[in-house]
C-alpha positions as CSV (number, residue, x, y, z in Angstrom):
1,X,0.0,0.0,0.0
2,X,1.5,3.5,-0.9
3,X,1.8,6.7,2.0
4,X,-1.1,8.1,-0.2
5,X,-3.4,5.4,-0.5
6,X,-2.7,4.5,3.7
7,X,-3.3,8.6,4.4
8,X,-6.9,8.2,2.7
9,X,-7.4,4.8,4.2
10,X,-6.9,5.9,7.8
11,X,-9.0,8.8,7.2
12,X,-12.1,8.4,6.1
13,X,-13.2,10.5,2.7
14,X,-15.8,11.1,1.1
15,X,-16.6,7.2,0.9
16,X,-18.4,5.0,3.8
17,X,-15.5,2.4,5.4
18,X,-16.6,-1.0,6.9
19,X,-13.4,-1.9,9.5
20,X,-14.0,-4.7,11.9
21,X,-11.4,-5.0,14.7
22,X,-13.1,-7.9,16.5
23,X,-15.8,-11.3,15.3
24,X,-14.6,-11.4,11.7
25,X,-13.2,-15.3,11.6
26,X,-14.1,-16.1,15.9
27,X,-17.4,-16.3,17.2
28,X,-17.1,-13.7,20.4
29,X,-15.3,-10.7,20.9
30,X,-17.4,-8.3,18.4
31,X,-16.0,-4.9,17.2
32,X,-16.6,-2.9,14.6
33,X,-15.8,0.2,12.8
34,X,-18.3,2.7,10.1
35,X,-16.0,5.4,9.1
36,X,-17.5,8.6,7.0
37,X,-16.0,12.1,6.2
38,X,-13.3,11.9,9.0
39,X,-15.0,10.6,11.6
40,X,-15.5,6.5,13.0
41,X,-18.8,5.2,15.4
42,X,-18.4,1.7,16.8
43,X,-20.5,-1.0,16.9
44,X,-20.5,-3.5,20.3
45,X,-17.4,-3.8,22.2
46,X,-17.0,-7.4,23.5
47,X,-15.0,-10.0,24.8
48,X,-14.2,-13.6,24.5
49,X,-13.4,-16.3,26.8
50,X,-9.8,-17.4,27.3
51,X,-8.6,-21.3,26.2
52,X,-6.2,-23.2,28.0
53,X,-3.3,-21.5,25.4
54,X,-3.8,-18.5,27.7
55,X,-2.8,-20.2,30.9
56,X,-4.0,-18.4,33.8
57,X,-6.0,-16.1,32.1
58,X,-10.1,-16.0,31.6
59,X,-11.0,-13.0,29.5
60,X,-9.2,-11.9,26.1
61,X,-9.8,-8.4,25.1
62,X,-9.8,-6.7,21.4
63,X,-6.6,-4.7,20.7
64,X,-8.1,-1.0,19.7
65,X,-5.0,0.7,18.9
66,X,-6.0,1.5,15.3
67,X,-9.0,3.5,17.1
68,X,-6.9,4.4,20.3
69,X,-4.8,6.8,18.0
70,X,-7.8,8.3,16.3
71,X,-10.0,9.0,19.5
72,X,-10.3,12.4,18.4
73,X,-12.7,11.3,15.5
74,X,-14.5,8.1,17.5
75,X,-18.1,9.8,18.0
76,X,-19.2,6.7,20.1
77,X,-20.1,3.2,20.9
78,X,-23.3,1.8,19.7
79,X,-24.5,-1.6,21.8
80,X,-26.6,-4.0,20.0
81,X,-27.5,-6.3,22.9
82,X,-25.9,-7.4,26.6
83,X,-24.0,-10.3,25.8
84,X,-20.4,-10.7,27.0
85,X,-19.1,-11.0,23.1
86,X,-20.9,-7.5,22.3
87,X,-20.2,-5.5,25.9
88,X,-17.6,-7.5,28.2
89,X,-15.0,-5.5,27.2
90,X,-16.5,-2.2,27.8
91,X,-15.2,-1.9,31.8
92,X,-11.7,-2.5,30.2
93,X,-11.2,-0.1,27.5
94,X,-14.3,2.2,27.2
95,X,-12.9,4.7,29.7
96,X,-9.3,4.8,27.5
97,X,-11.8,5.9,24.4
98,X,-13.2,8.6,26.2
99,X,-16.7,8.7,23.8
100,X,-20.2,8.2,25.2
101,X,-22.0,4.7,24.7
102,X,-25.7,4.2,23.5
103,X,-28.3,0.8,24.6
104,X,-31.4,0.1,25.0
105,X,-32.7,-0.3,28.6
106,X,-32.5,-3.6,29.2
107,X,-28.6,-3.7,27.7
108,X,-28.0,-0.5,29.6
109,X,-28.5,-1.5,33.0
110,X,-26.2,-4.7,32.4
111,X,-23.7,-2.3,31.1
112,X,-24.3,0.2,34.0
113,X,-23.5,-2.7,36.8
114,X,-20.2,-3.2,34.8
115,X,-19.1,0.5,35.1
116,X,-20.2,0.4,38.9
117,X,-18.6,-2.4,39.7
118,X,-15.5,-1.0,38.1
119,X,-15.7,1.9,39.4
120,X,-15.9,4.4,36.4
121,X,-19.6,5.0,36.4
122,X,-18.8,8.8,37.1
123,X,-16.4,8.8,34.0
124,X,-17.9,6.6,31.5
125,X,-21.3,8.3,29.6
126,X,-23.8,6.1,29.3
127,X,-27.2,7.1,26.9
128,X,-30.2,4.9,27.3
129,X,-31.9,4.8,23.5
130,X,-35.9,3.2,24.2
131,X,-36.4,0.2,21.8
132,X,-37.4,1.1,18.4
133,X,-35.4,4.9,19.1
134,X,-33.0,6.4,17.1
135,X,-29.7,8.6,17.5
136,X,-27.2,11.1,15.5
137,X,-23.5,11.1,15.9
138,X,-21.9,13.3,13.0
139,X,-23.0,12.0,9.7
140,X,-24.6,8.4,11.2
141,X,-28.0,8.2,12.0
142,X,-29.0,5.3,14.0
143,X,-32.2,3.2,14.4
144,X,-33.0,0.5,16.4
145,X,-34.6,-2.7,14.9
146,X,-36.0,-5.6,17.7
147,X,-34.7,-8.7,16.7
148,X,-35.8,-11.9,18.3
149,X,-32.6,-13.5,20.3
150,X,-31.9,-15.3,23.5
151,X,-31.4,-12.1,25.5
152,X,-34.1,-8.8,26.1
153,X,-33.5,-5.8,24.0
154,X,-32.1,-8.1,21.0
155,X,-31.6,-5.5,18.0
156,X,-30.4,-4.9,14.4
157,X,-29.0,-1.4,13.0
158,X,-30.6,0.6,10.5
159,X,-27.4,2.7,10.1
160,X,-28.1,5.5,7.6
161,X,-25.2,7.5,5.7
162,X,-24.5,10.0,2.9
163,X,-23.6,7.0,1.0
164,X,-25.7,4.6,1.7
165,X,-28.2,2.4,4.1
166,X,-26.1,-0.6,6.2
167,X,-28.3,-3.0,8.0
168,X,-26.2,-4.3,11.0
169,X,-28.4,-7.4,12.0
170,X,-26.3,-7.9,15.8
171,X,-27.3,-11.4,16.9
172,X,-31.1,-12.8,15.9
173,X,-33.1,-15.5,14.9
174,X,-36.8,-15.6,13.9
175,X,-39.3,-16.9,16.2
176,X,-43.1,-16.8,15.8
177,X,-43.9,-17.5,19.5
178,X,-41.4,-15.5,21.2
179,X,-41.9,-15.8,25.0
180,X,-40.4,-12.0,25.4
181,X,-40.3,-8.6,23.6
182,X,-41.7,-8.3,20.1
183,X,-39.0,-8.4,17.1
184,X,-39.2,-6.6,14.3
185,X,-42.1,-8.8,11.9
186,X,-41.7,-9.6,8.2
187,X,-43.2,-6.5,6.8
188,X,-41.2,-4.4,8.7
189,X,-38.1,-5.9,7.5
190,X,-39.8,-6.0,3.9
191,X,-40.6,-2.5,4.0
192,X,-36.6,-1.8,5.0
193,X,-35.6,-3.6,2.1
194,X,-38.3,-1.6,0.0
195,X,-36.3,1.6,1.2
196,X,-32.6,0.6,0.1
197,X,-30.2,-1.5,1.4
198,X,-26.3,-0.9,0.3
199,X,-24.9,-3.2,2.4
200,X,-26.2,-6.4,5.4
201,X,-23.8,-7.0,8.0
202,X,-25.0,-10.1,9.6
203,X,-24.7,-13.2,12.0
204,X,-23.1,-16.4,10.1
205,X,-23.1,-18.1,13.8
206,X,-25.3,-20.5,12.6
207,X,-25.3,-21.1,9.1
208,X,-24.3,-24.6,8.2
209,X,-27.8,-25.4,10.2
210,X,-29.8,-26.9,7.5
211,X,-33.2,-26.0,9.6
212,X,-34.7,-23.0,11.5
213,X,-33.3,-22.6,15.0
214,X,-36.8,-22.7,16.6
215,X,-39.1,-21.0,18.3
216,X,-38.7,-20.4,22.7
217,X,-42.3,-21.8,22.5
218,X,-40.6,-25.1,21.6
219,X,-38.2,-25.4,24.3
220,X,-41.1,-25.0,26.9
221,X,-43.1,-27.3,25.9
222,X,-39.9,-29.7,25.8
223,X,-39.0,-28.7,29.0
224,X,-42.7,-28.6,30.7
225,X,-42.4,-32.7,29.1
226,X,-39.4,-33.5,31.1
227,X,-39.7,-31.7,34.3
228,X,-43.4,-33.1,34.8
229,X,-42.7,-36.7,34.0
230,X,-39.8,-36.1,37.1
231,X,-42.4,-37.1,40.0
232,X,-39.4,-37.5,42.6
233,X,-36.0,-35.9,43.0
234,X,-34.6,-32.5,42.1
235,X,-34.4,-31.1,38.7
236,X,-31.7,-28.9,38.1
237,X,-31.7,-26.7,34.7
238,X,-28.0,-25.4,33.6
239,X,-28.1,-22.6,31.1
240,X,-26.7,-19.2,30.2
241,X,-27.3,-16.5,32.4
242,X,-27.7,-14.3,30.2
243,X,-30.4,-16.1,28.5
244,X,-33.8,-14.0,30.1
245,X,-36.0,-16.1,27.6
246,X,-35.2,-19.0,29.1
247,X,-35.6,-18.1,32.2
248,X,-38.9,-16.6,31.7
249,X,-39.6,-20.2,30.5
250,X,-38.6,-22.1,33.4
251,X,-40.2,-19.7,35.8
252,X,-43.6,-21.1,33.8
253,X,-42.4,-24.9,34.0
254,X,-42.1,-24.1,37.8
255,X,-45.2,-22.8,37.8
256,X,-47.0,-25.4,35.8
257,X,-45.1,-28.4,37.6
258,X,-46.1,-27.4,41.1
259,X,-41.9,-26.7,41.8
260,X,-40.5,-23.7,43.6
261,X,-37.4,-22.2,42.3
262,X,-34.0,-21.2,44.0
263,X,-31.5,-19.3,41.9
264,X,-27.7,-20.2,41.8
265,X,-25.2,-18.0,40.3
266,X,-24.2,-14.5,40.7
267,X,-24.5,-13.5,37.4
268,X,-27.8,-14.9,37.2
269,X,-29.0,-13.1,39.8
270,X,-27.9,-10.0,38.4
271,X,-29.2,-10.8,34.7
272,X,-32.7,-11.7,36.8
273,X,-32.5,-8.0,38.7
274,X,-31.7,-6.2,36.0
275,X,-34.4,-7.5,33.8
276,X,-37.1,-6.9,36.6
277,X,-35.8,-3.7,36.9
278,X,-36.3,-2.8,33.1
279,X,-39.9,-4.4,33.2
280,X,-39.0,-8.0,32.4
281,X,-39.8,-11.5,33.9
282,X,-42.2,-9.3,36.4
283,X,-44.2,-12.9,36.7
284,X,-41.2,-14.4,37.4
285,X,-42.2,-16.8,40.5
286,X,-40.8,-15.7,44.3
287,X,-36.9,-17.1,44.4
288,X,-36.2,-19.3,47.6
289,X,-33.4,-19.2,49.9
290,X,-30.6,-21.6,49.9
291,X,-31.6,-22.8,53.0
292,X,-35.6,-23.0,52.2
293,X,-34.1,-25.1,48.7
294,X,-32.4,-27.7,51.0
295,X,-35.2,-28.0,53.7
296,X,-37.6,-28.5,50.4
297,X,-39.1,-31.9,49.4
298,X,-37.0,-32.4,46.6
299,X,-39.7,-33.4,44.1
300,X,-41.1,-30.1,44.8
301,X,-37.8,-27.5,44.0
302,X,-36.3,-26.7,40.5
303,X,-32.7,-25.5,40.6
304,X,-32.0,-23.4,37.8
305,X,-28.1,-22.7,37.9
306,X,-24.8,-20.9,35.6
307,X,-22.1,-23.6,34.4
308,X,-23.2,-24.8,31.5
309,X,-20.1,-24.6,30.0
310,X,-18.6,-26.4,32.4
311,X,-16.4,-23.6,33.6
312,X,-14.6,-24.9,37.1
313,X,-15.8,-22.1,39.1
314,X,-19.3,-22.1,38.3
315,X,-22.0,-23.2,40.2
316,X,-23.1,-26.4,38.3
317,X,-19.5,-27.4,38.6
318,X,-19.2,-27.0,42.5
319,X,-22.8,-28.7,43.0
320,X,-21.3,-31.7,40.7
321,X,-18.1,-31.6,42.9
322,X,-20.2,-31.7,46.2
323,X,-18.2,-28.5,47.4
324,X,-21.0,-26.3,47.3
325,X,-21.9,-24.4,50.4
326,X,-25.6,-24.5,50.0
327,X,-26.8,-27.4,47.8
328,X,-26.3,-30.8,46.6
329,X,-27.7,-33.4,44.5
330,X,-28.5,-37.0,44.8
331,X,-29.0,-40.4,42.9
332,X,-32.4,-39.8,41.6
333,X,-31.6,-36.2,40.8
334,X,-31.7,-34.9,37.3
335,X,-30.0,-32.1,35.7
336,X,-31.2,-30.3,32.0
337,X,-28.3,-29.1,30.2
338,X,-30.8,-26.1,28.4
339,X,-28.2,-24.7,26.3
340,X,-25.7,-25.1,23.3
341,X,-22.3,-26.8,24.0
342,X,-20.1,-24.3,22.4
343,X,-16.9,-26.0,20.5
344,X,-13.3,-26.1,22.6
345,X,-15.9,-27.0,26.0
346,X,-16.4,-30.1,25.1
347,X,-13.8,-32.0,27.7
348,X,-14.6,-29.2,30.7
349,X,-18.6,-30.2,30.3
350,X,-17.9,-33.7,30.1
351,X,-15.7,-33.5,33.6
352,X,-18.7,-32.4,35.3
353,X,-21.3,-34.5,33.6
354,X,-19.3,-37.6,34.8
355,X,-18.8,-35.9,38.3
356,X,-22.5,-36.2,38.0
357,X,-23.1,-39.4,37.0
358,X,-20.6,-40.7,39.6
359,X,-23.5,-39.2,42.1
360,X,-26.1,-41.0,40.4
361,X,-27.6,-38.0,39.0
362,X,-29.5,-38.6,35.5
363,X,-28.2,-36.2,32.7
364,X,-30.1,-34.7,30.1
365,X,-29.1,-32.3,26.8
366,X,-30.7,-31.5,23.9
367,X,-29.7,-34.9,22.3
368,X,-31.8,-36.5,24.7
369,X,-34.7,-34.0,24.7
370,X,-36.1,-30.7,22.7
371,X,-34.3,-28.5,26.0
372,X,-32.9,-25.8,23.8
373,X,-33.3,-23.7,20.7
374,X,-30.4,-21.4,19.4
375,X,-30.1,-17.7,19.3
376,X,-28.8,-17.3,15.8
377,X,-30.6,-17.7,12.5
378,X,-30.2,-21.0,10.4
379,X,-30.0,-21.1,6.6
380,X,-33.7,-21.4,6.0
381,X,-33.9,-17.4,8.4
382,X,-30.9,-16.5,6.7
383,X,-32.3,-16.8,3.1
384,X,-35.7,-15.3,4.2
385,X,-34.2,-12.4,5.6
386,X,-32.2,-11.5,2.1
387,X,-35.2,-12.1,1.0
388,X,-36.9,-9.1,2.9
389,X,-33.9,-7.1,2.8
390,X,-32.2,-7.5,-0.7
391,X,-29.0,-5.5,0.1
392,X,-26.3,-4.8,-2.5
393,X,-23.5,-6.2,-0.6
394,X,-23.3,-8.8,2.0
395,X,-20.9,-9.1,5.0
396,X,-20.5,-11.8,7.0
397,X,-19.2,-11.3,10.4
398,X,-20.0,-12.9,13.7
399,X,-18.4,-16.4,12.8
400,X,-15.4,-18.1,11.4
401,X,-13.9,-18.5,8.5
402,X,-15.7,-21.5,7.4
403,X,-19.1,-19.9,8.9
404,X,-18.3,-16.4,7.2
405,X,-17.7,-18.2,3.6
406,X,-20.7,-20.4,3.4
407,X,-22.4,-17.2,4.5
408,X,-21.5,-15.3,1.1
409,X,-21.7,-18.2,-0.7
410,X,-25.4,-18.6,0.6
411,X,-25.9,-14.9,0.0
412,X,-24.9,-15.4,-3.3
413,X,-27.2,-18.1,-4.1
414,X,-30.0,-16.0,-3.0
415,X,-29.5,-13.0,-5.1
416,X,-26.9,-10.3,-3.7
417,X,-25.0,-9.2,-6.2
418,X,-22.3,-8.7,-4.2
419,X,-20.3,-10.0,-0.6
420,X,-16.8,-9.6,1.1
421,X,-15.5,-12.2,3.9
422,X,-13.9,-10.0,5.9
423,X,-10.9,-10.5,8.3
424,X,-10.3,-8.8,11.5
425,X,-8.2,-5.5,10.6
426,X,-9.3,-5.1,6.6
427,X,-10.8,-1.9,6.4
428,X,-13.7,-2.2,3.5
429,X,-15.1,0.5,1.2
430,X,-18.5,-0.4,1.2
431,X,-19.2,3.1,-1.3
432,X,-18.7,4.5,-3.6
433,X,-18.4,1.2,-5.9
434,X,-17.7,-1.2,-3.2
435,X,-17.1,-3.5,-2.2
436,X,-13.2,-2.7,-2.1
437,X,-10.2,-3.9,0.3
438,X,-8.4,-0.5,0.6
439,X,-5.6,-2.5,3.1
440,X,-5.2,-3.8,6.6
441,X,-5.1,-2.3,10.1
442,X,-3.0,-4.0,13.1
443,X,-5.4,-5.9,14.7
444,X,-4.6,-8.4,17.7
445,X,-5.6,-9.6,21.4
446,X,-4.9,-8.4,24.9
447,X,-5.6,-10.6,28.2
448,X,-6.8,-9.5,31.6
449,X,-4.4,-11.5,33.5
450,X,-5.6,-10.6,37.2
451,X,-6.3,-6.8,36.8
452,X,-3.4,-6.0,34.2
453,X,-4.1,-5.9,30.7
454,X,-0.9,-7.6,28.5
455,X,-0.1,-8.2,25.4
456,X,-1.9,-12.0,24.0
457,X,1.5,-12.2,22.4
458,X,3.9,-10.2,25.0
459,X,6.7,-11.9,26.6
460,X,4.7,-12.7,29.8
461,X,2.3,-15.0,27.8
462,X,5.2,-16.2,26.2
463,X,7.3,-17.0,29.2
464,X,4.1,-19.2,30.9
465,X,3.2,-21.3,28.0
466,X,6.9,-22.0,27.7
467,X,6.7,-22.9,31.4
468,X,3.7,-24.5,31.0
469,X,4.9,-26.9,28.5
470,X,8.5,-27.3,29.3
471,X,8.8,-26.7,33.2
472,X,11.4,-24.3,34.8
473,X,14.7,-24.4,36.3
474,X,16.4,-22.0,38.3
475,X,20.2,-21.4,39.0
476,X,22.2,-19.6,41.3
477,X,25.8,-19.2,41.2
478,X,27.4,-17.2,44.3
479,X,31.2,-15.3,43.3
480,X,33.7,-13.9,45.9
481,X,35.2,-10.7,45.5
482,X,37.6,-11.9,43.1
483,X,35.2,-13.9,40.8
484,X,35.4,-17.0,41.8
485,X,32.8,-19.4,43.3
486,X,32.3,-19.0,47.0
487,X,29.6,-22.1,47.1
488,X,28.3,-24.7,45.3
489,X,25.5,-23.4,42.4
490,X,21.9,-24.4,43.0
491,X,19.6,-25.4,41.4
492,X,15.4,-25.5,41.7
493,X,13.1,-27.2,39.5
494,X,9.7,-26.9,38.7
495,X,7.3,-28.1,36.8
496,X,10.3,-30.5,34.9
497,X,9.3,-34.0,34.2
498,X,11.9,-35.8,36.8
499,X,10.2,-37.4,39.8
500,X,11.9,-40.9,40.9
501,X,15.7,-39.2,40.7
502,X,14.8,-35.5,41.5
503,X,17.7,-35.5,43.9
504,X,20.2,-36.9,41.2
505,X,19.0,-35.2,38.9
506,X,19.3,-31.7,40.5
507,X,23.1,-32.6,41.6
508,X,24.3,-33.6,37.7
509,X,22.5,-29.8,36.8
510,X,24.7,-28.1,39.5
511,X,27.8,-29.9,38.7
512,X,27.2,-28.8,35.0
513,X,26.5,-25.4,36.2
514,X,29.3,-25.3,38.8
515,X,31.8,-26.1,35.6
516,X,30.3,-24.0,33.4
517,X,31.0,-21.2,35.8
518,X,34.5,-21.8,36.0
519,X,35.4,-22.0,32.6
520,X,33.5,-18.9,31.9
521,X,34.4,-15.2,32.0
522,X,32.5,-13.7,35.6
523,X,34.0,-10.1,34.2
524,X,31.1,-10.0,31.5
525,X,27.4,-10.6,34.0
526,X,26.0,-11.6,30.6
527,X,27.9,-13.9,28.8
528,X,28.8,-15.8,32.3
529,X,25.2,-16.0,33.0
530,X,24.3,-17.6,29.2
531,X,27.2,-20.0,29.6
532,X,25.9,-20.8,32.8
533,X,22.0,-21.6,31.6
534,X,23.1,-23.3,28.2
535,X,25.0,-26.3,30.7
536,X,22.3,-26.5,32.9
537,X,19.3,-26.9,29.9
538,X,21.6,-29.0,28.3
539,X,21.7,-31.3,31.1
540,X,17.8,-31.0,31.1
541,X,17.2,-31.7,27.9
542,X,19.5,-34.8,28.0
543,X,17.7,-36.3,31.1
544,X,14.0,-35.5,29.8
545,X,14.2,-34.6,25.8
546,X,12.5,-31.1,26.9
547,X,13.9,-27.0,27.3
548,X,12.8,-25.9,30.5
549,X,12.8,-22.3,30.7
550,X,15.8,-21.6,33.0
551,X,17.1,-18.6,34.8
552,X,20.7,-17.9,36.2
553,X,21.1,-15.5,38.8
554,X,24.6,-14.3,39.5
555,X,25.3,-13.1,43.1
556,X,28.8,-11.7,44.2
557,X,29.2,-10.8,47.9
């Protein structure tokens, strides 16, 4: 790319620019860019979840450089909906952008709890948009669509522009019996499409489903099946917190089945008082106490509960463990796994369904049972809403690479003339005559490793994977005043794959070390030190055919 062509890349002309930083090829961490005339809005600002190649780590952030070094011309952060993907990472970097962000009610409050509990409530501004409102920054003008999804306040983006209509779909499905809110119908979306569409920015989550995802309707009735045939024992549901619908559903199955309800989970609770609070689940039924829930007949409670996922701090997992505080189950028990098991989980969801079937406890997922219905749109929703929109140009996002390709190919197929996969980082001229790649933006991923935020890539990550995988060793080598050895070096291991001879083991590393040191120069630290580490991996690598990471500390006295 030449100076010129970068200059007009990185600043937005006359022309409309499409720049995702975040959820182009990975399902999670959403972020996305609409530049015009000079300025940039974003769109969601969320997080993923870490994977074991992030040892000791749980969140991974977007890297926002490319937008950190224009703040000047960000005029805000748009929020589709309040799940962790779209909003997680607003406590973590909203306050560096310094704009004001815009939800709807029910997204807003979740966002609000995250500023308090991070204490920038006072310095982050926070505008609450009413469903079906609209908003202006610069040359955008925003409206809010209601889609149907698994969270309240699901919407779409009918971004208008001096060059053009986008439809940013956020996260949806369709569902003719939706158990809460009221999405946008057929005719509405018709009647968008009837207006103009240059370009439909959509969910590819789910599109190598060959069917519909279903409606919530479906999933009660499932669900009302199972829980009444249960006519002894606890039932215990397991499903996103997040998910509102679903809880609204399972309040009814309590109802219906003649079971009171205790609630487990601290973000469920919060996702269950800040819907209330917005007008939500206001038939909810009363929530018991832990201690009412174990006094209970146990045919007569229904446990619903966060750890789906099988994350090793959640609730589920604790109960399944028998640590938890409060409750526990028994043979004859039952729990309903009422959600999707998301790929990489797999093994940490199947260490606490055996923990439960060690107990006795029956298991049941939606294998066994109709328990759950998706969030995002299948192919057959997929094709009827190009159908209703008939954009110009399609953009996948909010999927892989082998989602986001099918995606085009499937808008394609169903009458767009035109669609761009997009990667994380390639900044897209959707107009005039798009789409066009005008180059690519550093893009990459930070971790919240306790409350720092690092590099995915830095040296610290680095450094533990390499302990991680290799172990560590540790070497110190004490001089006298005239650089010689005053003591015999030592040496700690850990993590190193040497168990039976430890002791040996550890002596043939210090007697490499100890000659190492006295064939080597102690008038350059440096040098001495590397000659010093190189002996002692050697003898490492000979003993277990791995590098350890090792250190060499040099002490004179």
């Amino acid at each position: 790319m030449t100076n010129q062509n970068r200059k007009n890349f990185l600043t937005p002309g006359e022309e409309l620019i499409f720049l995702p930083l975040g959820g182009s090829g990975e399902i999670g961490m959403n972020v996305n860019l609409y530049g015009c005339r000079g300025k940039w809005v974003m769109v969601d600002l969320g997080m993923t979840f870490a994977d074991p190649s992030y040892p000791g780590v749980d969140l991974i952030l977007p890297d926002l450089s490319f937008i950190e070094a224009r703040r000047d011309d960000l005029l805000g952060i748009v929020l589709t909906h309040g799940h962790e993907d779209h909003i997680g990472a607003i406590p973590y970097l909203a306050a560096d952008l310094g704009v004001p962000l815009y939800a709807t009610p029910f997204t807003a409050g979740l966002i609000r709890g995250k500023l308090i509990e991070e204490g920038i409530d006072k310095e982050v501004k926070l505008h609450v948009i009413p469903m079906g409102g609209s908003l202006t920054l610069g040359d955008f003008r925003f409206r809010y669509a209601a889609m149907a999804h698994s969270i309240p306040e699901g919407n779409g983006l009918v971004i208008e522009t001096p060059f053009g209509r986008v439809f940013h779909t956020g996260d949806w499905k369709l569902d003719t019996e939706p158990q809460m809110g009221t999405p946008s119908t057929p005719e509405e979306m018709t009647a968008l499409g009837d207006s103009g569409v240059l370009a439909m920015v959509g969910d590819s989550t789910n599109v190598f489903n060959a069917n519909a995802s279903g409606s919530e309707a479906g999933v009660r009735d499932g669900l009302l099946e199972v829980i009444r045939g249960r006519t002894t024992g606890r039932v215990l549901v397991t499903t996103f917190a997040s998910n509102a619908a679903r809880l609204h559903t399972l309040g009814q199955v309590a109802l219906e089945t003649g079971r009171q309800v205790c609630v487990v989970g601290r973000s469920m609770d919060r996702i269950l008082g800040v819907a209330r609070a917005t007008g939500y689940l206001t038939d909810f039924p009363p929530v018991l106490s832990f201690d009412a829930a174990a006094r209970l007949d146990p045919s007569k409670l229904l446990i619903i509960c966060t750890g789906a996922q099988g994350e090793p701090a959640a609730a589920l997992s604790r109960i399944a463990s028998g640590s938890h505080q409060h409750l526990k189950l028994d043979r004859g028990d039952c729990v309903i796994y009422s959600s999707k098991e998301i790929p990489g989980n797999e093994l940490s969801i199947g260490v606490v369904q055996n923990a439960l079937a060690s107990r006795g406890v029956e298991v049941i997922t939606e294998r066994q049972a109709h328990v759950h219905v998706s969030g995002h749109p299948g192919r057959p929703e997929l094709e009827a809403m190009y159908g209703w929109i008939r954009p110009e140009i399609a953009i996948p996002v909010h999927g892989e690479r082998r989602h986001m390709e099918a995606h085009a190919k499937l808008a394609l197929d169903n009458g767009v003339p035109r669609a761009m996969v997009p990667t994380n980082g390639m900044a897209i001229r959707l107009a005039p005559n798009g789409p066009k790649v005008l180059g690519y933006e550093k893009v990459g991923r930070l971790v919240l490793d306790g409350d720092v935020i690092l590099p995915a890539d830095g040296a610290t990550m680095v450094a533990r994977r390499r302990m991680m995988h290799n172990g560590y060793l540790s070497t110190t080598v004490v001089l006298n005043g005239g650089g010689k050895l005053a003591a015999r070096p030592t040496v700690v291991a850990q993590g190193v794959p040497v168990e039976e001879d430890h002791k040996e083991f550890l002596a043939e590393c210090a007697e490499a070390a100890e000659a190492a040191a006295r064939s080597g120069n102690p008038r350059d630290d440096d040098k001495f030190a590397e000659t010093i580490r190189v002996a002692v991996r050697r003898v490492a690598r000979d003993w277990t055919g791995k590098k350890p990471v090792t250190d060499v500390q040099v002490v004179r006295v």
